[in-house]
Legacy VTK file of the C-alpha trace (Angstrom):
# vtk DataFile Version 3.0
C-alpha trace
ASCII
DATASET POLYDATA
POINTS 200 float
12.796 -16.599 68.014
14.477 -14.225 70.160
16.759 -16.381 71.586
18.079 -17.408 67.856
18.489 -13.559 67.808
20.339 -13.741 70.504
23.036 -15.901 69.336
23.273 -13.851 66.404
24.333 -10.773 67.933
26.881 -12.403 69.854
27.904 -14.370 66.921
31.650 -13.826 66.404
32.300 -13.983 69.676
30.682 -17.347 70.773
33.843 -19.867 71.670
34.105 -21.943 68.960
33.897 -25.082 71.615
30.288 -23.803 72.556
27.705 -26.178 70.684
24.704 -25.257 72.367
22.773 -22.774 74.168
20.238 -24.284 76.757
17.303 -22.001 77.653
15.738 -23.087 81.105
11.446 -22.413 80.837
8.861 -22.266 83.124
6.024 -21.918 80.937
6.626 -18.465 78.999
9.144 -17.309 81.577
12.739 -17.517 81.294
14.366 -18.505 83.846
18.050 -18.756 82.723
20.748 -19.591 80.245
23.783 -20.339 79.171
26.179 -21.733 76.090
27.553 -25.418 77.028
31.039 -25.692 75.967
31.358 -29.924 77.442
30.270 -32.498 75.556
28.229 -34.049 78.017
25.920 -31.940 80.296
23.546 -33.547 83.330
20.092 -31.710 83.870
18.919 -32.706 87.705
16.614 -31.147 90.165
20.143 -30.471 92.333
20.455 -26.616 93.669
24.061 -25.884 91.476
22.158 -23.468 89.064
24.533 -23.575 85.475
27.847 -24.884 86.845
29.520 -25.376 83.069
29.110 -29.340 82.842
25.463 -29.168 85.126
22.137 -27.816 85.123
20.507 -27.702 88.379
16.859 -26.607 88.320
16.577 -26.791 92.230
18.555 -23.316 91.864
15.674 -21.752 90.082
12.870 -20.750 91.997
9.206 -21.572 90.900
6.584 -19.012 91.620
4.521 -19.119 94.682
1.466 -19.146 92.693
2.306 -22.047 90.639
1.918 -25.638 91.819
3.044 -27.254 88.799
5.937 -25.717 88.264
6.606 -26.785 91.807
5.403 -30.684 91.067
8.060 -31.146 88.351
10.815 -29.146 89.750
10.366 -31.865 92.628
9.916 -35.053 90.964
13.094 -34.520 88.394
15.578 -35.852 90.798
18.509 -37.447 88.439
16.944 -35.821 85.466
19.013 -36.683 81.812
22.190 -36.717 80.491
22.496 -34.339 76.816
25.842 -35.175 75.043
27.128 -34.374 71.860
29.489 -36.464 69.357
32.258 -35.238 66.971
29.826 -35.292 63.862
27.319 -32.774 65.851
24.336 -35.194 66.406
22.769 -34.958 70.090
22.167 -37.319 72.317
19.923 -37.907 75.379
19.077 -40.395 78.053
16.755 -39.827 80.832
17.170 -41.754 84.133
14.705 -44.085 85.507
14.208 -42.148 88.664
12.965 -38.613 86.184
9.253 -39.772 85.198
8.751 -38.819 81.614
11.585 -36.803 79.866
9.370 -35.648 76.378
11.514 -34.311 73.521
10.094 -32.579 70.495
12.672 -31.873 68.125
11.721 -30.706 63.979
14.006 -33.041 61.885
12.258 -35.547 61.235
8.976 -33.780 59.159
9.814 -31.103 56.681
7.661 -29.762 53.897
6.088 -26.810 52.055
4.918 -25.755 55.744
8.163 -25.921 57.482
8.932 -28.075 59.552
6.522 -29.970 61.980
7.450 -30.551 65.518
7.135 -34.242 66.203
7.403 -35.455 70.427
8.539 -38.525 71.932
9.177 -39.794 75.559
12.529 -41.459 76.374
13.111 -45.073 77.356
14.221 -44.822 81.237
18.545 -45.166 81.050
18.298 -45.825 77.430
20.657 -43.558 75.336
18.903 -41.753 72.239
19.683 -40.188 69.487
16.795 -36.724 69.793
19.130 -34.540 66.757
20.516 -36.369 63.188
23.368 -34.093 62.187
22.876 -36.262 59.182
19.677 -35.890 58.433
19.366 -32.480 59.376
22.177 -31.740 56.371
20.152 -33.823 54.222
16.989 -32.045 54.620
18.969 -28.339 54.348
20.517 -29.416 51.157
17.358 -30.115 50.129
15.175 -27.076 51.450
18.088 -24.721 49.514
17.035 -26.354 46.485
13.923 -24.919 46.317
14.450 -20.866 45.449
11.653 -20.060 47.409
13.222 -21.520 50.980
12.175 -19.715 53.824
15.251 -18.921 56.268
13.128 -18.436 59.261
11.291 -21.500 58.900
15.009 -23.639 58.689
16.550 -21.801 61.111
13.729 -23.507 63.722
14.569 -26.807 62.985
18.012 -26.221 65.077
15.707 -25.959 67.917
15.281 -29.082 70.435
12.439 -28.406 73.273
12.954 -31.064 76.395
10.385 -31.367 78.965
9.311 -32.933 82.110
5.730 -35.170 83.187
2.988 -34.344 80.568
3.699 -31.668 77.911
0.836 -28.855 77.152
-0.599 -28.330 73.796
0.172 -24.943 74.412
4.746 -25.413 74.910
4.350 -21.647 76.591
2.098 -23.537 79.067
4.629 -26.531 80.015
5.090 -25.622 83.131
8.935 -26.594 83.324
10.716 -27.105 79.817
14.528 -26.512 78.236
14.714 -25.138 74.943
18.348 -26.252 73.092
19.547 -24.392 70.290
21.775 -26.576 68.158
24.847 -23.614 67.420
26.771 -26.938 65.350
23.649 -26.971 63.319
22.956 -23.152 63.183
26.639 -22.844 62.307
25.780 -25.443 59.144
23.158 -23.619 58.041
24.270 -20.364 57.729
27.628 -21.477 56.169
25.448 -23.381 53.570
23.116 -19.872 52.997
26.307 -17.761 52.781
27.839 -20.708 49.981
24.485 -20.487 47.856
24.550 -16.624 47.836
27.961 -16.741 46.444
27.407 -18.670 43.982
24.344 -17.269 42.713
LINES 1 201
200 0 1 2 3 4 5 6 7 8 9 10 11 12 13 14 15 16 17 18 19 20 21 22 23 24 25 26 27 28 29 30 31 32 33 34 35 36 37 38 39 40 41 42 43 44 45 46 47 48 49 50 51 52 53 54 55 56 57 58 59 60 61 62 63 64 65 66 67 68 69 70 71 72 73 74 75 76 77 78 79 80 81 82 83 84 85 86 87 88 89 90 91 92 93 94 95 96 97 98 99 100 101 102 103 104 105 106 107 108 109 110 111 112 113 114 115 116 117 118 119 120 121 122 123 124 125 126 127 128 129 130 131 132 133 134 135 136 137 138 139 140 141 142 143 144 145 146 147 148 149 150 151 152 153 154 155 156 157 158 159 160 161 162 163 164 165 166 167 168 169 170 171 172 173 174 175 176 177 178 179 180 181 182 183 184 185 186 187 188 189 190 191 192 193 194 195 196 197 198 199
């Protein structure tokens, strides 16, 4: 959760226009990031590094030791596409040339536990909806209802983890994986908290 703290401390300041942060992985090492600020931004194995509307993980070096690492970095070629629309909702297609783009997001499953990651591979060139802004308001109007809410536990769901070729058990153990922080839905949430405090 350190990269929710993170945002945070920084959290006047973000530009308003910002409505993610992208967190580059390889396995529990991280490797860069970066707030997006476009509402479309390409992920590909090309060597640009964070170029505002790009992400290329050719510019970030596996280590020696690590094979796997290696294997994805060099079979993501075109990668995906992650866009955003006016109401906040994300969006993400993967191109056929990428192999298996997996995304585990925590809408859709929310109970007394928190909510429950739930994965899913992407149709080759087939655009997909991977965050509800709807549902996601939805399910915090409901979670606030309860008195006993846990912040912490809501505050993950505006996490998104995107990953290439088979996914561990273990995330920490992907061996090449993007973590997106939904700030449109962080933003939400914390304006919703603030309301219910104020009128408690």
């Amino acid at each position: 959760m350190h990269h929710l703290w993170e945002v945070y401390r920084k959290y006047d300041t973000i530009e308003t226009d910002a409505w993610c942060k992208v967190i580059v992985m390889q396995r529990n090492r991280r490797v860069a990031k970066a707030y997006v600020r476009v509402p479309e931004l390409t992920v590909d194995d090309s060597l640009d590094g964070f170029d505002g509307s790009n992400v290329g993980l050719g510019a970030f070096v596996s280590p020696a030791d690590d094979d796997d690492v290696a294997d994805v970095l060099n079979n993501i070629k075109k990668g995906f596409v992650l866009s955003v629309d006016e109401d906040g909702s994300l969006f993400c297609q993967g191109n056929s040339d990428a192999g298996d783009v997996i995304v585990r997001n925590r809408i859709t499953i929310y109970g007394s536990k928190g909510a429950v990651s739930t994965s899913f591979t992407l149709a080759p060139d087939v655009l997909a909806k991977v965050f509800d802004m709807q549902c996601f308001r939805q399910m915090i109007k409901k979670a606030l209802s309860n008195p006993n809410y846990s912040k912490r536990k809501l505050q993950r769901v505006c996490f998104m983890d995107i990953s290439f070729s088979a996914e561990s058990k273990n995330r920490l153990e992907t061996p090449c994986w993007i973590t997106v922080l939904n700030i449109n839905a962080l933003d939400y949430l914390h304006r919703a908290i603030c309301e219910l405090q104020t009128t408690s």
